[in-house]
C-alpha positions in Angstrom: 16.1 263.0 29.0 14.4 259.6 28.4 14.6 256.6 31.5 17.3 254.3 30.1 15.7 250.8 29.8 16.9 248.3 32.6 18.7 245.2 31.9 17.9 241.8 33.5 20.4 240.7 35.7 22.2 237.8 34.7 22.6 234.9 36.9 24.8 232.3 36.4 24.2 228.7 36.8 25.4 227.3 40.1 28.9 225.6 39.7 27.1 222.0 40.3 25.1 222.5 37.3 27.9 223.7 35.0 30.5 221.0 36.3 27.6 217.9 35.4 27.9 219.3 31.9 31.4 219.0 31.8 31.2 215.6 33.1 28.7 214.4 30.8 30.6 215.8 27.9 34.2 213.7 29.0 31.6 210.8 29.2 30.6 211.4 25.7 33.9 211.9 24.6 35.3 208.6 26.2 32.1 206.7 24.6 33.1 207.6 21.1 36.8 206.5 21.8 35.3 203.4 22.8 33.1 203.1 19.7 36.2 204.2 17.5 38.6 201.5 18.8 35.9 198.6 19.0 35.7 199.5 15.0 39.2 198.7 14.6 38.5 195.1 15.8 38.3 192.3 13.5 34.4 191.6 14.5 34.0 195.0 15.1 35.1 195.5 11.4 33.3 192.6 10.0 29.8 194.0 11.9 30.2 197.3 10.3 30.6 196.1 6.9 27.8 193.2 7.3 25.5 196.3 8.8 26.4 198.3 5.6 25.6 195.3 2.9 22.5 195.1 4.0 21.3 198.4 4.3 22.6 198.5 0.7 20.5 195.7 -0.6 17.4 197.0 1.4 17.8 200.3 -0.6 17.9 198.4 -4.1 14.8 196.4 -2.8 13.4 199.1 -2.3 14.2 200.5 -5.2 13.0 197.7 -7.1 9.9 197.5 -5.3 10.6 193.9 -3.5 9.3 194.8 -0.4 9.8 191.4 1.3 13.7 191.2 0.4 13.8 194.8 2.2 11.7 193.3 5.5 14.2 190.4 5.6 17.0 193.0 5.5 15.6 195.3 8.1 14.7 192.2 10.1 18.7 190.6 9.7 20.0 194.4 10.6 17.8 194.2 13.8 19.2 190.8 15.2 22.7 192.4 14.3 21.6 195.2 16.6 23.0 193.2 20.2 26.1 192.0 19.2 26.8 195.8 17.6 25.5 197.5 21.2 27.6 195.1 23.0 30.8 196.4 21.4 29.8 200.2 21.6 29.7 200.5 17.8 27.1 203.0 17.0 25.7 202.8 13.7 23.2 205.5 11.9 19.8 204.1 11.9 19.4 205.8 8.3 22.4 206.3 6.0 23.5 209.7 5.3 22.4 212.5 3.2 23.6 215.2 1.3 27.2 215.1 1.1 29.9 217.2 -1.0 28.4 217.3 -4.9 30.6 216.3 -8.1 31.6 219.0 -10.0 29.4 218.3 -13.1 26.7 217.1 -10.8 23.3 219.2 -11.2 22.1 220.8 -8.1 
């Protein structure tokens, strides 16, 4: 008969620990309600789409290799960045990737 191998004990984390968790969680929670209602506002709504222009004519500078049109961009995105902090809108820093593909879209 072979020794059976001996399991660690488990300990738990003390109830303090576990209930800051949950408390930062329903603070993270309540932050993106914030930032999802402060969208819905006119400003908010007019920052979003300002913030999304120009991240879209700093990728076609890029593109087109006019690298001063995309420093003015990044640098007009930056002085957007207080007034879009101020209303708890959080915004990517870099767009998206990736995404569902088309169906005759190569791979």
């Amino acid at each position: 008969m072979t020794p059976k191998t001996v399991e660690p004990k488990r300990t738990h984390r003390p109830v303090d620990d576990r209930i800051a968790d949950l408390e930062a969680k329903i603070a993270a929670i309540k932050a993106r309600e914030t930032a999802k209602q402060a969208k819905k506002t006119p400003e908010g709504q007019a920052l979003v789409l300002a913030v999304r222009a120009l991240d879209k004519a700093g990728r076609v500078a890029v593109e087109a290799g006019n690298k001063d049109v995309a420093a003015s961009t990044e640098s007009a995105r930056a002085a957007l960045a207080p007034a879009i902090v101020g209303l708890g809108i959080r915004i990517a820093e870099k767009p998206r990737r990736g995404g569902r593909r088309r169906k005759g879209e190569a791979a």
